[in-house]
C-alpha positions as CSV (number, residue, x, y, z in Angstrom):
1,X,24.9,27.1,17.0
2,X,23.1,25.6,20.2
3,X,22.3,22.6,18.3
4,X,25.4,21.8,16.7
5,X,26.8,22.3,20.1
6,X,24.6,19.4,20.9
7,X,25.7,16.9,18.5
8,X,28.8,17.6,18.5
9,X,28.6,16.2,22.5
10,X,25.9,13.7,21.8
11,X,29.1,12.1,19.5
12,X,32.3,13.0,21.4
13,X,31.3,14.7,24.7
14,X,33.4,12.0,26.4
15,X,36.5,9.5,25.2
16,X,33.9,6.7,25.5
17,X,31.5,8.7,23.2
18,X,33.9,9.3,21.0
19,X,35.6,6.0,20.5
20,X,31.8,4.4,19.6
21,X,31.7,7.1,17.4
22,X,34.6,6.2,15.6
23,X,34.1,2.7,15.6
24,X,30.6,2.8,14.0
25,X,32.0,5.7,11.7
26,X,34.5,2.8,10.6
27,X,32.0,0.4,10.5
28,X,29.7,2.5,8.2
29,X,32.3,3.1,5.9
30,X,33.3,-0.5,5.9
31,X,30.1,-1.3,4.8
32,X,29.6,1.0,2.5
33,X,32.2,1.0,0.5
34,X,32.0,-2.9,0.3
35,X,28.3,-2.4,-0.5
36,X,29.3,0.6,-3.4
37,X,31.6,-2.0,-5.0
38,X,29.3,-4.9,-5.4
39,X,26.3,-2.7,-6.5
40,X,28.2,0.0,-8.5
41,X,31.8,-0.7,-9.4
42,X,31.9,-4.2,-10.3
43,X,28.3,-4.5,-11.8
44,X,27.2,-5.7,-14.8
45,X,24.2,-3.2,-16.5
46,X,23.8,-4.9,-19.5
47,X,21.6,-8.6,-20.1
48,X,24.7,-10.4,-20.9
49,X,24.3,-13.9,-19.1
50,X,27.7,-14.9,-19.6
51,X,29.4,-11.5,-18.4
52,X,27.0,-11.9,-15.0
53,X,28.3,-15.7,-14.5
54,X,32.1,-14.5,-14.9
55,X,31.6,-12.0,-12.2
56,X,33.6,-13.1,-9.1
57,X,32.0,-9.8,-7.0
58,X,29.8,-7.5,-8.1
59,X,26.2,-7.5,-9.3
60,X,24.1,-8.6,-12.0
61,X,21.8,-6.0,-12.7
62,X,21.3,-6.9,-16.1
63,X,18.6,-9.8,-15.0
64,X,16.6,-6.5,-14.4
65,X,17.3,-5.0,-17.7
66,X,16.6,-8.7,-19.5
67,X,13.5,-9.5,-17.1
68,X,11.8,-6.2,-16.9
69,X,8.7,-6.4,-18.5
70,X,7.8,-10.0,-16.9
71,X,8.7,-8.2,-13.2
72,X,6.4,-5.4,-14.1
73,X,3.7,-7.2,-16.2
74,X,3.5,-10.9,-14.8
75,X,2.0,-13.2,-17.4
76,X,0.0,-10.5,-19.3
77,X,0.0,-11.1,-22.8
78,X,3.5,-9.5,-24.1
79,X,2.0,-7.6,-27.2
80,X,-0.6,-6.3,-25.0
81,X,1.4,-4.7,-22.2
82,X,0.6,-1.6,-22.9
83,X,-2.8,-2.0,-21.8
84,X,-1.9,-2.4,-18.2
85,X,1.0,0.5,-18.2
86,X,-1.9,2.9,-19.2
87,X,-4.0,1.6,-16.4
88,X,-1.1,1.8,-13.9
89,X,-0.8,5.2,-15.2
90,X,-4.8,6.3,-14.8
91,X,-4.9,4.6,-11.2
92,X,-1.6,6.4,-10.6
93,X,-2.4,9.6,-11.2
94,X,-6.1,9.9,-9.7
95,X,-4.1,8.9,-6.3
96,X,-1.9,11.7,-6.7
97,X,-5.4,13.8,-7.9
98,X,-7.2,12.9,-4.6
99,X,-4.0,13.4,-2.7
100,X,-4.7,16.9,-2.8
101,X,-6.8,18.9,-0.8
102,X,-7.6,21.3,-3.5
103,X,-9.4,18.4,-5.3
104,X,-11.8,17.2,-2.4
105,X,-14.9,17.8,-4.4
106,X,-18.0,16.1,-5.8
107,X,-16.4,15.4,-9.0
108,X,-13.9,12.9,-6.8
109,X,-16.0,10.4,-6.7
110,X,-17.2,10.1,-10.2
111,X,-14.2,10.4,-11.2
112,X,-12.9,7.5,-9.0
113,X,-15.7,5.7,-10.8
114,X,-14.8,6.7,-14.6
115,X,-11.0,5.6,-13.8
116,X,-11.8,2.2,-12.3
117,X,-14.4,1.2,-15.3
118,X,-11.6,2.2,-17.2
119,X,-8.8,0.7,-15.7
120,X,-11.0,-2.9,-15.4
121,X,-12.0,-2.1,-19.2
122,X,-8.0,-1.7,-20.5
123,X,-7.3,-4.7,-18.0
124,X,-10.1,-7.3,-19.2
125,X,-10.4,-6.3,-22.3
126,X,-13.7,-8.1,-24.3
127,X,-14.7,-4.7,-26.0
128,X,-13.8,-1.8,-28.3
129,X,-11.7,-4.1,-29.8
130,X,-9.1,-5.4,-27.5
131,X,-8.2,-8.7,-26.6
132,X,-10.0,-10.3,-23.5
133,X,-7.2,-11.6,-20.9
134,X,-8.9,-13.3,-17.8
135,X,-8.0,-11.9,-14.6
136,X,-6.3,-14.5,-13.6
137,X,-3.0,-13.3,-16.0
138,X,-2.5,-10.0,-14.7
139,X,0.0,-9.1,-12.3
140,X,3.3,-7.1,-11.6
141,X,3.0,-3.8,-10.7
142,X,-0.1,-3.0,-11.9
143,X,-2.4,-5.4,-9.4
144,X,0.1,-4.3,-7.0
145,X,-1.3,-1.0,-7.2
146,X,-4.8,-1.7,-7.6
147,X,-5.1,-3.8,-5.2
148,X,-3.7,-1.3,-2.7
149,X,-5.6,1.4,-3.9
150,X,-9.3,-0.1,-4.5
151,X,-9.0,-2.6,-1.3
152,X,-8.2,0.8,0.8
153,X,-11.2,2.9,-0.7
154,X,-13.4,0.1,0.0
155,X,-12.1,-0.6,3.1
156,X,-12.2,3.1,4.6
157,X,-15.7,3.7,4.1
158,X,-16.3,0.2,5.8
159,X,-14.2,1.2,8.2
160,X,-15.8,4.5,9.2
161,X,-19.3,2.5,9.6
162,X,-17.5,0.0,11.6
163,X,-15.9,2.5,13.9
164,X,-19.1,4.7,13.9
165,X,-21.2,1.2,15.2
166,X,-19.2,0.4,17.9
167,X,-19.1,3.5,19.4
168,X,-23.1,3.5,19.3
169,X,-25.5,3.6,22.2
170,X,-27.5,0.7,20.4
171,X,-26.3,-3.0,21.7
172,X,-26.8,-4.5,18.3
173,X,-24.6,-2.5,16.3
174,X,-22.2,-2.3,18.9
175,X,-21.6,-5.8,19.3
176,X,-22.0,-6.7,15.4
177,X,-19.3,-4.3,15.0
178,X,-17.3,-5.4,17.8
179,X,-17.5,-9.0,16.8
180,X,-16.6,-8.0,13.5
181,X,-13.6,-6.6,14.0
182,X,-12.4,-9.0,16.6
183,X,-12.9,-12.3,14.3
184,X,-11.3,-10.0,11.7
185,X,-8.3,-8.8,13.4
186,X,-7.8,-12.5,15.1
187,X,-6.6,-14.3,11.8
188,X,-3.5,-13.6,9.2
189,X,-3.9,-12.1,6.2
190,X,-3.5,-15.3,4.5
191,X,-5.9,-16.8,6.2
192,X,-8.8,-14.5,5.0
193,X,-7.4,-14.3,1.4
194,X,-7.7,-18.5,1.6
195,X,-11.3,-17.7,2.8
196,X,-12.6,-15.4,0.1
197,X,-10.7,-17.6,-2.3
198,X,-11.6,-21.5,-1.6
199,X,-14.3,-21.1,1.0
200,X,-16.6,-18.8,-0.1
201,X,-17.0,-20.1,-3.4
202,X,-18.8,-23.5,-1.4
203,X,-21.0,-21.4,0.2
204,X,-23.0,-19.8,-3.2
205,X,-25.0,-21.3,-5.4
206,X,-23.9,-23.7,-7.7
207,X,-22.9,-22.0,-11.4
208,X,-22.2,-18.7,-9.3
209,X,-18.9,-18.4,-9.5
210,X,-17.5,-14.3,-8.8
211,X,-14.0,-13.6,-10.4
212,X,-11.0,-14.9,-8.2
213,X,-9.8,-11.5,-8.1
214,X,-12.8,-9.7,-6.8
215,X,-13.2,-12.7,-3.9
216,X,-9.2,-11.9,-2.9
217,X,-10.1,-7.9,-3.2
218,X,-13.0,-8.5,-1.0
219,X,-11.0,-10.4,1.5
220,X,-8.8,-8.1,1.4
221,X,-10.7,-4.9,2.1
222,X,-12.9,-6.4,4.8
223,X,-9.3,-7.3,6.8
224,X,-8.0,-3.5,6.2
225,X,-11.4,-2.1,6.7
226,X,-10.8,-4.2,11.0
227,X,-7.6,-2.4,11.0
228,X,-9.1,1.1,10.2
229,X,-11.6,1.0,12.1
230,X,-9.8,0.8,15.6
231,X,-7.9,3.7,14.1
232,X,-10.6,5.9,13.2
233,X,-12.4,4.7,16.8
234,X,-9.2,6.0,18.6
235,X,-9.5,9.2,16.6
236,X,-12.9,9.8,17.4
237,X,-12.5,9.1,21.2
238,X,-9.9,11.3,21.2
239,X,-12.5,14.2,20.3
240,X,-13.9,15.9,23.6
241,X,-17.4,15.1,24.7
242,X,-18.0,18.6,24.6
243,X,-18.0,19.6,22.0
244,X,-20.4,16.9,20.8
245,X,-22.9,17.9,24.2
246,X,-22.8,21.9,22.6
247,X,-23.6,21.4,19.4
248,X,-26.2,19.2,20.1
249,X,-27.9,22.1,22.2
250,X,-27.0,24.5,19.6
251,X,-29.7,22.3,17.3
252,X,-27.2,20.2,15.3
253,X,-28.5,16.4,14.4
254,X,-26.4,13.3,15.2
255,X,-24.9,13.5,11.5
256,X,-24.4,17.0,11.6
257,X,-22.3,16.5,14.3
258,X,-20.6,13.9,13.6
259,X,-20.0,15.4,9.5
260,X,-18.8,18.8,10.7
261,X,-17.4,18.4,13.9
262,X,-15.9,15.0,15.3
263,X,-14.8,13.1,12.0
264,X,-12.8,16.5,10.8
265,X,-10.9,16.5,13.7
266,X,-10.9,12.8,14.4
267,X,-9.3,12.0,10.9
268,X,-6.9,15.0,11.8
269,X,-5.5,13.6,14.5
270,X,-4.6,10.2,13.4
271,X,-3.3,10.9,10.1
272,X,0.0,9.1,10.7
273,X,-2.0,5.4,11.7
274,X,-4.2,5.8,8.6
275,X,-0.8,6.6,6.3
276,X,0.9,3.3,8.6
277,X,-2.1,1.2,7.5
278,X,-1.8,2.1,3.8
279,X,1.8,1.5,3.5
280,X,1.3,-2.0,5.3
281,X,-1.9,-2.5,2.8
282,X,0.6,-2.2,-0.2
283,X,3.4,-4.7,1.4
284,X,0.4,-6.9,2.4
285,X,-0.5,-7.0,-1.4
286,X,2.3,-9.5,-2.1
287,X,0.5,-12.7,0.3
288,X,-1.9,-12.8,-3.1
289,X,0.5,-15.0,-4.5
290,X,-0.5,-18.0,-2.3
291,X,-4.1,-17.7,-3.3
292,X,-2.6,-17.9,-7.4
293,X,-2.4,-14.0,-8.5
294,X,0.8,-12.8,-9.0
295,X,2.0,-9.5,-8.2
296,X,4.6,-7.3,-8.2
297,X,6.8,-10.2,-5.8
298,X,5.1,-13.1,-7.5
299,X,6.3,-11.8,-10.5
300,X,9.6,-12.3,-9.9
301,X,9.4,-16.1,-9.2
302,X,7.6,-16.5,-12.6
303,X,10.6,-14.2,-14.5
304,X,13.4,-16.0,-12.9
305,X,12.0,-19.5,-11.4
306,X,11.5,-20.8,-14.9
307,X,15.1,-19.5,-16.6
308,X,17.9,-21.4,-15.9
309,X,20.1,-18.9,-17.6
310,X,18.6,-15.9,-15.4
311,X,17.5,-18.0,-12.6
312,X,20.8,-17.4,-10.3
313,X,20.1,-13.8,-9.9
314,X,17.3,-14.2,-7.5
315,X,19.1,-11.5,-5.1
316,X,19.2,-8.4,-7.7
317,X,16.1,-9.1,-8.4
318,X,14.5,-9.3,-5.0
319,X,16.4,-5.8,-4.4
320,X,15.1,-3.9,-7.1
321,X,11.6,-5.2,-5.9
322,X,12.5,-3.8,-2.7
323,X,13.8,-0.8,-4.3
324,X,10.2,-0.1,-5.9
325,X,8.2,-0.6,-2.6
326,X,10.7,1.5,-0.8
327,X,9.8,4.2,-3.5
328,X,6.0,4.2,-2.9
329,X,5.7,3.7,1.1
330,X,8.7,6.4,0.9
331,X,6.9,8.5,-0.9
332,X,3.6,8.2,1.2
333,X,5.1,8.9,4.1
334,X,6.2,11.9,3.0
335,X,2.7,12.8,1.8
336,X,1.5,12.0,5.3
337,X,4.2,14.5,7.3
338,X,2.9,17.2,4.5
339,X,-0.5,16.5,5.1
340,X,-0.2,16.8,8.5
341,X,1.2,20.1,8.3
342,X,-1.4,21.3,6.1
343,X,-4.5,20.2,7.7
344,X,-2.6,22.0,11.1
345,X,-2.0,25.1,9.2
346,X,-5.7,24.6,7.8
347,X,-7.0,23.8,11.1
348,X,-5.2,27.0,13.3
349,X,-6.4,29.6,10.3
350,X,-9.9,28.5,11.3
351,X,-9.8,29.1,15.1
């Protein structure tokens, strides 16, 4: 009762209160209803082209029914499509698998290891019979996703060494961690995927060439991996010196220490930064375009960007793009408020 007493004055505890109140209230339904009639009431569903270009208002949604598998797929093979919806699938799941406390055993990691073989295997193709497609025709959602997923488990372990180094009593590891992340976190994005794509390849000997794709996911891990380690450093800093000074004189080693007692709680703590860092990791995955992959966003461009008939739709398009990224950093933060309250609850039942 209190707190509806609350917002009830927080809105109209005063006639200037009030009156904003009613004009944003206006405003909002303005909007919406304007926004409910282009989207909803004067939309086209079907993948009619000539019932989209006789629309005066309303929306074409049927670009996405027409262009669906190119938005999702890219330029992989069309009869082989399947392929890459059961890898999206695997990759999927075993995130949602290691998402889970319950499953933070030994078995993760081969398991991670199993999934990724098989993923590359379904993707690439070259054996058991399927068709080899070169890496440089897959795209849509599923490179999305494994970018964001594999360049964030390579990164975090990185990451963790990085963070461990700088905080070390030893100069050399301190300031090769340091500099590290300092060079790191002083460029774009883009400018590190340009890097690992067109630079690096000068530097290795000649007829050693690595895959485009594994250059750009090692760019892009060691930039997330800069990133994560600050986090991680602030978590650990954040852990009290004491506790550190008494195990030590209860016998503990340095890794003992550090494996049962600061990174537990250090992790812990900054939960929220590592779940900010992932879901900027999975936007971030759309500047792969520039360096010729194209993902989930690049897909788009080579649905529409060729297609006369379909090309003036660009707008629906780019929403239900937005639409599926809003879905997945949605549904990670979500993950990150439960796991939060789990890892408290976890944390007070052991005290």
């Amino acid at each position: 009762m209190a707190n509806g007493s609350a917002w009830r004055g927080e809105l109209f505890g005063s006639p200037a209160r009030a009156l904003v109140t009613a004009v944003l209230l206006a405003l909002l339904a303005w909007a919406g209803w304007h926004a409910l009639d282009w989207a909803l009431l004067h939309a086209v569903f079907r993948p009619d082209a000539a019932a989209c270009r006789a629309l005066e208002h309303g929306a074409c949604w049927g670009v996405v029914a027409e262009k669906w598998r190119p938005l999702l797929f890219g330029r992989y093979p069309y009869e082989e499509q399947w392929r890459p919806a059961v890898a999206m699938v695997l990759l999927s799941a075993t995130t949602l698998l290691s998402a889970w406390p319950r499953s933070w055993r030994w078995w993760l990691a081969p398991l991670w290891l199993a999934v990724l073989a098989l993923t590359v295997l379904l993707m690439g193709g070259g054996a058991l019979g399927l068709a080899s497609v070169p890496s440089n025709r897959w795209g849509g959602l599923p490179l999305t996703i494994g970018l964001a997923v594999v360049g964030l488990a390579l990164a975090f372990p990185l990451a963790l060494g990085l963070a461990l180094a700088r905080r070390s009593s030893w100069l050399p590891a301190r300031a090769l961690s340091a500099g590290t992340i300092e060079l790191v976190r002083g460029v774009p994005l883009i400018s590190v995927l340009f890097m690992a794509s067109y630079l690096l390849p000068l530097l290795w000997p000649a007829g050693w060439r690595p895959d485009v794709l594994l250059r750009v996911l090692a760019g892009l891990a060691l930039f997330v991996a800069a990133y994560l380690a600050e986090i991680i450093r602030g978590g650990l800093q954040a852990v009290p010196s004491g506790q550190v000074d008494a195990a030590m004189a209860m016998g503990f080693s340095r890794w003992q220490v550090q494996r049962h007692i600061v990174l537990p709680q250090a992790l812990r703590m900054v939960v929220p930064a590592l779940t900010n860092n992932a879901v900027g990791t999975l936007k971030d995955t759309s500047l792969v375009t520039v360096v010729g992959l194209f993902e989930l966003t690049g897909a788009l461009g080579l649905a529409l960007g060729g297609d006369p008939v379909w090309r003036p739709f660009y707008l629906e398009g780019y929403l239900f793009i937005a639409l599926v990224y809003w879905c997945m950093c949605f549904g990670l933060s979500r993950y990150s408020a439960w796991l939060e309250r789990r890892l408290a609850t976890d944390h007070a039942k052991s005290l």
